[in-house]
C-alpha positions as CSV (number, residue, x, y, z in Angstrom):
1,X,194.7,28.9,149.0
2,X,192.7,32.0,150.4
3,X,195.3,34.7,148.7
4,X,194.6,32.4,145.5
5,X,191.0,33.3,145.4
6,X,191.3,36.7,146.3
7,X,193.7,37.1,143.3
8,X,191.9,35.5,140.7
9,X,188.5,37.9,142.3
10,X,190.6,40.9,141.9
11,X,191.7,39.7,138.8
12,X,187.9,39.2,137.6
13,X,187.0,42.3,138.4
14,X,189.8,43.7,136.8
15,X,188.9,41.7,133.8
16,X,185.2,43.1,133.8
17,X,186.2,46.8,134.4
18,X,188.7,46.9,131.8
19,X,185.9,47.0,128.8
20,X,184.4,49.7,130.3
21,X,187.0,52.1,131.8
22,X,190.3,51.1,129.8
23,X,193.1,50.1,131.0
24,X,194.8,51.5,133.8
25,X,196.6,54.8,132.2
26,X,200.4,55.1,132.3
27,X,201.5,55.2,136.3
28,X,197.7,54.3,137.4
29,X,198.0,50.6,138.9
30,X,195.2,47.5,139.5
31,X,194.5,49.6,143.1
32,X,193.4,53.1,141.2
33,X,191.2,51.6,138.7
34,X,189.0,49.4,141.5
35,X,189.4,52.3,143.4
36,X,187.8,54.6,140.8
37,X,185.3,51.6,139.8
38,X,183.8,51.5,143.2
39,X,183.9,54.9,144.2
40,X,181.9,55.9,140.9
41,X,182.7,58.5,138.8
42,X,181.0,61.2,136.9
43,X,180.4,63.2,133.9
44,X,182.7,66.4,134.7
45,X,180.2,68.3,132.8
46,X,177.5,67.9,135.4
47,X,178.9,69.5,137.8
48,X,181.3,69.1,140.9
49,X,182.2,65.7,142.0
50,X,180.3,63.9,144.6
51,X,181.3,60.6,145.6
52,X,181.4,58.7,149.2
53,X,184.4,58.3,151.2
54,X,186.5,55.3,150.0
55,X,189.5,53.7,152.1
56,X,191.6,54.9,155.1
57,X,192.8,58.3,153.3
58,X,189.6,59.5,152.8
59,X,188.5,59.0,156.8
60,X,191.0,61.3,158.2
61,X,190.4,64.0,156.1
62,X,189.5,67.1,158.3
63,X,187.2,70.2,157.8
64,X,190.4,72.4,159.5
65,X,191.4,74.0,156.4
66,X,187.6,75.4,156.0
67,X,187.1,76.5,159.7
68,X,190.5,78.5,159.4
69,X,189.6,79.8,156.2
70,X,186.1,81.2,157.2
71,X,185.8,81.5,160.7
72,X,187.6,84.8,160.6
73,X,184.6,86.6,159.1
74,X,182.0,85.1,161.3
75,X,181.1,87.5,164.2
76,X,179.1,87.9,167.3
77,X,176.4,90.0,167.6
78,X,175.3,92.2,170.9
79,X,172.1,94.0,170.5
80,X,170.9,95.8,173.6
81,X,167.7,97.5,174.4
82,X,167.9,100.3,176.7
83,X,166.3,100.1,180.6
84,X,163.0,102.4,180.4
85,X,161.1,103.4,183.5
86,X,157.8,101.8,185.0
87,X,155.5,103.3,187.0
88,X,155.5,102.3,190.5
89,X,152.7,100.1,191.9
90,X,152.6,102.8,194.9
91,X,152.4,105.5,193.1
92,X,150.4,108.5,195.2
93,X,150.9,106.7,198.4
94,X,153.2,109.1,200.3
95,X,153.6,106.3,203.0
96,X,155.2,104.1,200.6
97,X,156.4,106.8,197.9
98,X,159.3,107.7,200.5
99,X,160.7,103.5,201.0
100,X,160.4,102.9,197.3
101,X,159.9,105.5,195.0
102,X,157.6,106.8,192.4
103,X,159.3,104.8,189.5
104,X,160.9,101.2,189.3
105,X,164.0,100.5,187.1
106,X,163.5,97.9,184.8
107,X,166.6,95.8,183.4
108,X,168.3,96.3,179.9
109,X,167.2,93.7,177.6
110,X,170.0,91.8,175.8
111,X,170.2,89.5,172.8
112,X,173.0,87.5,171.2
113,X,173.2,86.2,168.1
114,X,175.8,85.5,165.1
115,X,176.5,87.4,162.1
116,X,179.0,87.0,158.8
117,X,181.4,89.5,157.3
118,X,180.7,89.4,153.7
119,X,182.3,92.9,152.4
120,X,186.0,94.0,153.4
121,X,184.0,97.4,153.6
122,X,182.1,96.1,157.1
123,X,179.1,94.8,155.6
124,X,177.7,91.8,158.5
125,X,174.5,89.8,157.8
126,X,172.4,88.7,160.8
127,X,168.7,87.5,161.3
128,X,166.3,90.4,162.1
129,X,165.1,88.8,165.2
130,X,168.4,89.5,166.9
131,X,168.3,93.1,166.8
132,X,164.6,93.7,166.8
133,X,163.6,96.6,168.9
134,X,167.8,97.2,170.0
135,X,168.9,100.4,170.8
136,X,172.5,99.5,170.6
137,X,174.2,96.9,168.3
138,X,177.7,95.7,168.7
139,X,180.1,93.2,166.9
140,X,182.7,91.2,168.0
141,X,185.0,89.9,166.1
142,X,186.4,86.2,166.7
143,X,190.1,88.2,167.3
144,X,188.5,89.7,169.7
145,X,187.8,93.5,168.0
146,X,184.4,94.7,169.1
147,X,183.0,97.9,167.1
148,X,180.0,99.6,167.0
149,X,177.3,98.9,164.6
150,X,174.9,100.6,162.6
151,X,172.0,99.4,160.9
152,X,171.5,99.6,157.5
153,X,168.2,97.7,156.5
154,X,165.7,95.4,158.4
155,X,163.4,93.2,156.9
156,X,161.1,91.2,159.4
157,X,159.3,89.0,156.7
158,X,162.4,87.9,155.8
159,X,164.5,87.6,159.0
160,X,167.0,89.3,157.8
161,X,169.5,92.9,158.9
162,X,172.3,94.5,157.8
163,X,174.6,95.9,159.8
164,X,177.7,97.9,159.0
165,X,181.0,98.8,160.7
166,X,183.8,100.6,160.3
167,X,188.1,99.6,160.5
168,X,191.1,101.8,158.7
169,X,191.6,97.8,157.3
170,X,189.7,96.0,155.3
171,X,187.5,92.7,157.4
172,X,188.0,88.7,156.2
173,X,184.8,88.0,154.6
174,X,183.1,84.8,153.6
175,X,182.3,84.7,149.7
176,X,178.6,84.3,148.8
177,X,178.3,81.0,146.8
178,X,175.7,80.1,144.6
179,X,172.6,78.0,146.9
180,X,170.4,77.2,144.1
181,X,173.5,75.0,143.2
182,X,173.0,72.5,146.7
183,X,171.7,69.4,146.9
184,X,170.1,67.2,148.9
185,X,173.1,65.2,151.1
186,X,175.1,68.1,150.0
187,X,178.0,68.4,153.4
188,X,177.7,72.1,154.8
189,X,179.4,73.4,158.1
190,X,177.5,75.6,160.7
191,X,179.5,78.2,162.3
192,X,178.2,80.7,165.0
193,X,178.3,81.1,168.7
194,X,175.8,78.6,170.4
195,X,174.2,79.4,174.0
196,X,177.2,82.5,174.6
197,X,180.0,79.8,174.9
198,X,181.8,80.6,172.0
199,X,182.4,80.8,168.6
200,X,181.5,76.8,167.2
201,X,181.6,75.0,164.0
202,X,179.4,71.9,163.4
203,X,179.1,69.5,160.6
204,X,176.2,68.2,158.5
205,X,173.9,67.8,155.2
206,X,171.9,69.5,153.4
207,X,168.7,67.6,154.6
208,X,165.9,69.4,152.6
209,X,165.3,72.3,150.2
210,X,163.0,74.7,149.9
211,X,160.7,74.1,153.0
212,X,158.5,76.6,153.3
213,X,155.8,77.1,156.1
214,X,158.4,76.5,159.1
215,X,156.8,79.1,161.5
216,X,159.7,81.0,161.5
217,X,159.0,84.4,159.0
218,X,156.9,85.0,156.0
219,X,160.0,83.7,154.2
220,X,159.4,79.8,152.7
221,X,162.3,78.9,151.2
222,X,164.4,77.7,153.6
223,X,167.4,75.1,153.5
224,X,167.1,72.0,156.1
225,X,170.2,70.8,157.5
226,X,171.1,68.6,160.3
227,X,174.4,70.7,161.4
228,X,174.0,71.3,164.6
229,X,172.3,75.1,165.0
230,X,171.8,76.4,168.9
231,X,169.7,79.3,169.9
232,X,172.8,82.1,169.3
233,X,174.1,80.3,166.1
234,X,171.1,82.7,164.6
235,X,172.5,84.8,162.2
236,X,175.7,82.4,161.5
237,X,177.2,80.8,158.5
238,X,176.0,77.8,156.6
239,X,179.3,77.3,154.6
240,X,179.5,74.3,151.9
241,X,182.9,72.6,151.1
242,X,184.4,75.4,148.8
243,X,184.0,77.5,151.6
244,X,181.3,79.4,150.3
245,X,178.7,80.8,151.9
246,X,175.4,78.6,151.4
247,X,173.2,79.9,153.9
248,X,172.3,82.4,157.1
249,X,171.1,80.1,159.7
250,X,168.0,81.2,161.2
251,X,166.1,78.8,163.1
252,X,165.5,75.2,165.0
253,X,162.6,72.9,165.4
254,X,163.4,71.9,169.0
255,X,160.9,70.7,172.3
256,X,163.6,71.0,174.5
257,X,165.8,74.4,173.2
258,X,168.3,72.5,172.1
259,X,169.4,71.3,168.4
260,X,167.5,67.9,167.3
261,X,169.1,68.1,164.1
262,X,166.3,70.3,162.3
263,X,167.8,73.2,161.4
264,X,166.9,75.9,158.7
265,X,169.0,78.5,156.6
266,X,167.9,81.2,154.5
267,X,169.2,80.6,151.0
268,X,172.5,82.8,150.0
269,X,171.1,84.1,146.8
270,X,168.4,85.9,149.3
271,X,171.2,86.8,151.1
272,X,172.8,88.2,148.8
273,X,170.0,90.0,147.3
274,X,169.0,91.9,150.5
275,X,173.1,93.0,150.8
276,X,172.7,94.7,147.6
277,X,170.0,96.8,148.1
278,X,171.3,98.0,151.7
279,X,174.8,98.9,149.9
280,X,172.3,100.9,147.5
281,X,171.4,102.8,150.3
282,X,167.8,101.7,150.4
283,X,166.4,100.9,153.8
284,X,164.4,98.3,153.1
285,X,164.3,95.6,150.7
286,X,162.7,96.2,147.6
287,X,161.4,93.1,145.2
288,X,160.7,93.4,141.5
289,X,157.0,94.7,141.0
290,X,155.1,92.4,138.5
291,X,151.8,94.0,139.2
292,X,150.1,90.8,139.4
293,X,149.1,88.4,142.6
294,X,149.5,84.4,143.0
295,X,147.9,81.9,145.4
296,X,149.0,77.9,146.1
297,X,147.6,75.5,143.3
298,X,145.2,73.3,145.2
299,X,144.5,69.8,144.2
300,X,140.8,70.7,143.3
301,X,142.5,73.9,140.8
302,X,145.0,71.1,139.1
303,X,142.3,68.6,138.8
304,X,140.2,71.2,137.2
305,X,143.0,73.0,135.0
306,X,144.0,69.7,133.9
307,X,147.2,69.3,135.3
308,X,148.6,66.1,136.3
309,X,149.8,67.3,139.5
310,X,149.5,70.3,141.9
311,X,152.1,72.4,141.5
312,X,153.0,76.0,140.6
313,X,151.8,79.7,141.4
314,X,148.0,80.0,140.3
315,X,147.7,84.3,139.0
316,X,144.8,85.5,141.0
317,X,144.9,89.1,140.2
318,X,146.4,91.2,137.5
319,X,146.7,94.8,138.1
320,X,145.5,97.1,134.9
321,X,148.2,98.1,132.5
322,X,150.9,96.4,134.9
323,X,154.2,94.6,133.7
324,X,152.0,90.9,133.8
325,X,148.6,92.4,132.1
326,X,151.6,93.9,129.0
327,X,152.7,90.5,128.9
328,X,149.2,89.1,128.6
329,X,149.2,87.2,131.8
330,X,145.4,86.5,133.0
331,X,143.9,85.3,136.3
332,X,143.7,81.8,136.1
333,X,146.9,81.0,134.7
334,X,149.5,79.0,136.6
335,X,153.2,79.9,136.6
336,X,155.0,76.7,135.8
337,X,158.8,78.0,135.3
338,X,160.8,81.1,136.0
339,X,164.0,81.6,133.9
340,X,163.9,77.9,133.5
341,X,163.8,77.1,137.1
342,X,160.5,75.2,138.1
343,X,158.2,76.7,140.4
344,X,157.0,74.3,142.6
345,X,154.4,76.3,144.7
346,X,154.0,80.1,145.4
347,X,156.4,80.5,147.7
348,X,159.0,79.4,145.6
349,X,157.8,81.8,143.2
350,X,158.4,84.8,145.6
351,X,162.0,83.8,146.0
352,X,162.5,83.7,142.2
353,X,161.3,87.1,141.8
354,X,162.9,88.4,144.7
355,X,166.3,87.5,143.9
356,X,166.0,89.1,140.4
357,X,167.4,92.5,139.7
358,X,164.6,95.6,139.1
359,X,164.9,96.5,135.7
360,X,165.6,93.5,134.1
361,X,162.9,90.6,132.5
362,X,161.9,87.4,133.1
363,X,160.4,84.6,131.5
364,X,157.5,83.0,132.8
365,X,156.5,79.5,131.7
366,X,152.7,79.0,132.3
367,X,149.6,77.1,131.5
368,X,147.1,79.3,129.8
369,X,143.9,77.7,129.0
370,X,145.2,74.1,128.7
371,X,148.3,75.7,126.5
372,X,152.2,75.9,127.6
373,X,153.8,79.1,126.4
374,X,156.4,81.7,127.7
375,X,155.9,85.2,128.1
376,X,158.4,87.7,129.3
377,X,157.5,90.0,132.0
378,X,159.3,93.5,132.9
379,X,160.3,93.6,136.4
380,X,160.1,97.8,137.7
381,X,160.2,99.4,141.2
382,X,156.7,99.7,142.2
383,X,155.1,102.4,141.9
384,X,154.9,105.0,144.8
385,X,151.9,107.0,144.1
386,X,150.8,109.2,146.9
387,X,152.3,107.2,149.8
388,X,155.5,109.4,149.5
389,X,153.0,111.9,151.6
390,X,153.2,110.7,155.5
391,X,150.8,112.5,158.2
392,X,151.8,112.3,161.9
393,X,148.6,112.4,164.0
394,X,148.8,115.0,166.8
395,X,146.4,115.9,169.6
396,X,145.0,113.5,172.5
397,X,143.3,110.4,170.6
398,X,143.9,106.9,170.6
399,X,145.7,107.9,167.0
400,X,148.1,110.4,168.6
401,X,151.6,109.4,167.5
402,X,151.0,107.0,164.3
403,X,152.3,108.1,161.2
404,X,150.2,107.8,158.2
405,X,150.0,107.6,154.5
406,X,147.6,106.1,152.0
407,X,148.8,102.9,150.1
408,X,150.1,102.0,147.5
409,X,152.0,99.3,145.8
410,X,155.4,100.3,147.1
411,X,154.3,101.1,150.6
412,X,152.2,97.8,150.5
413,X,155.6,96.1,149.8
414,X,157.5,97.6,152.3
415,X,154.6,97.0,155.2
416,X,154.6,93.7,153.9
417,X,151.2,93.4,152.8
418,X,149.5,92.6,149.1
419,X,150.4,94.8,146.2
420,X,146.7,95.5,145.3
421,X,145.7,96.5,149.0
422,X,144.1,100.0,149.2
423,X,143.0,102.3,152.0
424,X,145.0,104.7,154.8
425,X,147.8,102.3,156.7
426,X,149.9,103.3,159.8
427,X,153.3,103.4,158.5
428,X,154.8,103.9,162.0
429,X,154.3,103.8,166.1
430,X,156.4,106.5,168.2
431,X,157.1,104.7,171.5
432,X,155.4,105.7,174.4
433,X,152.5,107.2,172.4
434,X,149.1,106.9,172.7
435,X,149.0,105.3,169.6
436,X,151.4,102.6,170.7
437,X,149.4,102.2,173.9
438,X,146.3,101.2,172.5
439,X,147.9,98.4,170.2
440,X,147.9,100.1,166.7
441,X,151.2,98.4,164.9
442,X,152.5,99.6,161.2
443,X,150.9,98.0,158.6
444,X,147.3,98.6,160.2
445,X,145.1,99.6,157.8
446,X,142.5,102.1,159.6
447,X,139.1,101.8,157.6
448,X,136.6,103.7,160.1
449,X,137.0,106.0,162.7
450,X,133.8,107.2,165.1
451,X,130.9,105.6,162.2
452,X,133.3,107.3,159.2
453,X,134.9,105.8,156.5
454,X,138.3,106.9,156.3
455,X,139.9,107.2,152.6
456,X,142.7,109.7,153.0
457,X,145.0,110.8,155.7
458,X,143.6,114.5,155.8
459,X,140.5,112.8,156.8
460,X,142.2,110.5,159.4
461,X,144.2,113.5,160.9
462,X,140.4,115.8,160.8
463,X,138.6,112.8,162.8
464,X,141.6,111.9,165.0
465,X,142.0,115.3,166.0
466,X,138.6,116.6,166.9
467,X,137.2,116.5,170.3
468,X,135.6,113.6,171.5
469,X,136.0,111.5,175.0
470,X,134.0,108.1,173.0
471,X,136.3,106.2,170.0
472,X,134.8,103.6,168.1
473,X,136.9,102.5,164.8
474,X,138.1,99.8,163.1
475,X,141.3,98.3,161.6
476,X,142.1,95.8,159.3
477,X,145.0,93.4,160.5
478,X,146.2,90.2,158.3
479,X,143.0,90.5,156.5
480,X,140.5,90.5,159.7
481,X,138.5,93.9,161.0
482,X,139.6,94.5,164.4
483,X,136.9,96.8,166.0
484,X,137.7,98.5,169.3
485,X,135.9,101.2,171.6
486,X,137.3,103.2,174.5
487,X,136.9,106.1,176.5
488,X,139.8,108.2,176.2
């Protein structure tokens, strides 16, 4: 009686499908068509399938083929800074000079991390924070080859390096894939080499996109997964089910060290982005110059623009006779859209621009005055102007050792700091100097040395170098004066 029912359900349901599917195609039977019923299906046309696991089958499919395929190209990364000398706490005792020495050996600092091949030539992506401050970068290979490194381009804001290294035969690589494409619930893989144990693939979703504000770089665009990432998977591969690369993965929310399932990736298009300008040979990143600046679109700004929601990059500057004032862009417009992708908040906005080529346009959709309308905007290099002139101070004061050179919007980029910020910045800090010893970092903006304002480099070099045992002067840091005084 039982198998009676459960015929004449099937049956129904056959019934009730048939309308709306067909009938079951030549070699298809009863099983396929309920099968395809419940699973869903979808229009081929937008975009790759997606459907839940259905039946048996489906459950013992294995990731295997994907780890073989990929792991190949995902490497560890050694970065090593060297042992310096400290003074010795009895330094000038001669009692305790002959036991212990006027100098104490400190330890080499080491760092491991994860990186991916993703050039035959040798080209390996890894998160800047690995090999920050390293004197010696190495990269083994999961075959167990280690070479050499060298380092191509650093960008801190961004967490990012590339490093490159060198083989008679060409490396497996991972193949960037395309990580505007994910979604949310999207499976990924996490490869890298957790805690030093070894080389480790995970399995998770894509929990979240475009988070922004994670505490980990000036970067806010990150993917959210809950794939497993460990403090040394930084640097590794976020792969999705083409084995693609998706994602670098950078960072963990964690209270205990460990993963909690809150994980973040930068996006591959960044990736990829940053790849191409080191094989350029540039040494640091450089985004498409709009010559305009963008703040977040508060609730109070949408209210009063009109809009229905926040969202979008509110224009709060527009630099004379730059690419955005030729396109007619104002301050006070908002950004809605960028090549047709919506631009949710101003972070989003930077990733847009940044993963655009220099030299080619865009389209900007924005609200102008209560009116939608598109204008296209040139993207260029920015503009050097006199910053290609760099000063190294000389002499005995606090300055001694720090490389200047006046700003402009191309040095402003590459210090990380606004495009319209003016004055005389430190572009660099030898170690060991005096310069470095008071605190002075690149990207300092020095705006008064001993009660004068300083406005060029010659004039920071003449005060810096003239005699004087008092310093007073003041520096600009992420947009506060720091004002210090010493006897020197």
């Amino acid at each position: 009686m039982r198998a009676t029912r459960l015929a004449l359900v099937i049956l129904g349901l056959w019934l009730v499908a048939a309308p709306a599917t067909g009938f079951a195609q030549e070699g298809e039977g009863l099983t396929d068509v309920l099968s395809d019923l419940l699973r869903g299906t979808e229009d081929p046309a937008s975009g790759p399938e997606r459907r839940v696991p259905f039946g048996r089958e489906d459950m013992q499919l294995s990731f295997a083929p994907l780890v073989q395929q990929t792991a190949p190209a995902v490497v560890n990364v050694y970065a090593t800074k060297k042992a310096q000398q400290a003074r010795s706490p009895f330094e000038g005792d001669p009692f305790f000079e002959q036991f212990f020495g006027r100098q104490m050996k400190r330890r080499a600092q080491n760092s491991l991390g994860s990186g991916v091949l993703v050039d035959p030539s040798g080209v390996v992506v890894t998160n800047f924070h690995v090999v920050r401050g390293a004197d010696e970068v190495k990269v083994a290979l999961a075959d167990g080859r280690e070479f050499a490194s060298k380092v191509l381009l650093k960008d801190e804001s961004l967490d990012l390096a590339i490093l490159k290294i060198d083989s008679p035969e060409p490396f497996p690589v991972v193949p960037f894939g395309d990580s505007d494409a994910l979604m949310t619930g999207d499976l990924v893989l996490a490869i890298g080499n957790p805690f030093g144990v070894g080389q480790t693939t995970t399995s998770g979703i894509v929990s979240a996109l475009a988070r922004s504000h994670v505490g980990v770089s000036d970067f806010g665009f990150f993917i959210q997964t809950d794939a497993a990432i460990n403090p040394g998977n930084s640097g590794g591969a976020l792969i999705n089910m083409a084995g693609q690369l998706v994602g670098i993965n950078t960072a963990i929310f964690s209270r205990s060290g460990g993963s909690i399932g809150i994980g973040f990736a930068i996006p591959s298009n960044m990736v990829r982005a940053v790849a191409k300008a080191a094989e350029g040979g540039s040494d640091f990143f450089e985004r498409p110059y709009v010559g305009a600046e963008f703040e977040p679109v508060t609730a109070q700004i949408a209210e009063s623009l009109g809009m229905s929601r926040p969202s979008g990059a509110l224009v709060s500057s527009v630099t004379p006779d730059g690419p955005s004032d030729k396109a007619g862009l104002k301050p006070g417009d908002v950004v809605l859209a960028l090549n047709g992708a919506a631009i949710e908040h101003v972070d989003a906005l930077g990733y847009r621009l940044a993963t655009q080529d220099i030299g080619s346009a865009a389209e900007f959709e924005i609200l102008s005055n209560g009116d939608e309308r598109t204008v296209e905007v040139e993207l260029i290099r920015a503009p050097e102007g006199e910053s290609g002139v760099e000063l190294t101070i000389a002499g005995r004061s606090p300055f001694a050792g720090a490389k200047v050179a006046v700003l402009s919007p191309r040095l402003a980029q590459r210090l990380g700091l606004r495009s319209d910020t003016s004055g005389v910045s430190i572009v660099e800090v030898a170690k060991g100097s005096p310069a470095a010893g008071v605190g002075l970092r690149p990207s300092d903006i020095v705006r008064e040395i001993n009660g004068e304002e300083i406005d060029t480099p010659d004039k920071l070099r003449q005060m810096a170098e003239a005699p004087s045992r008092w310093w007073r002067f003041t520096v600009e840091r992420d947009g506060k004066l720091l004002r210090q005084m010493l006897r020197y």
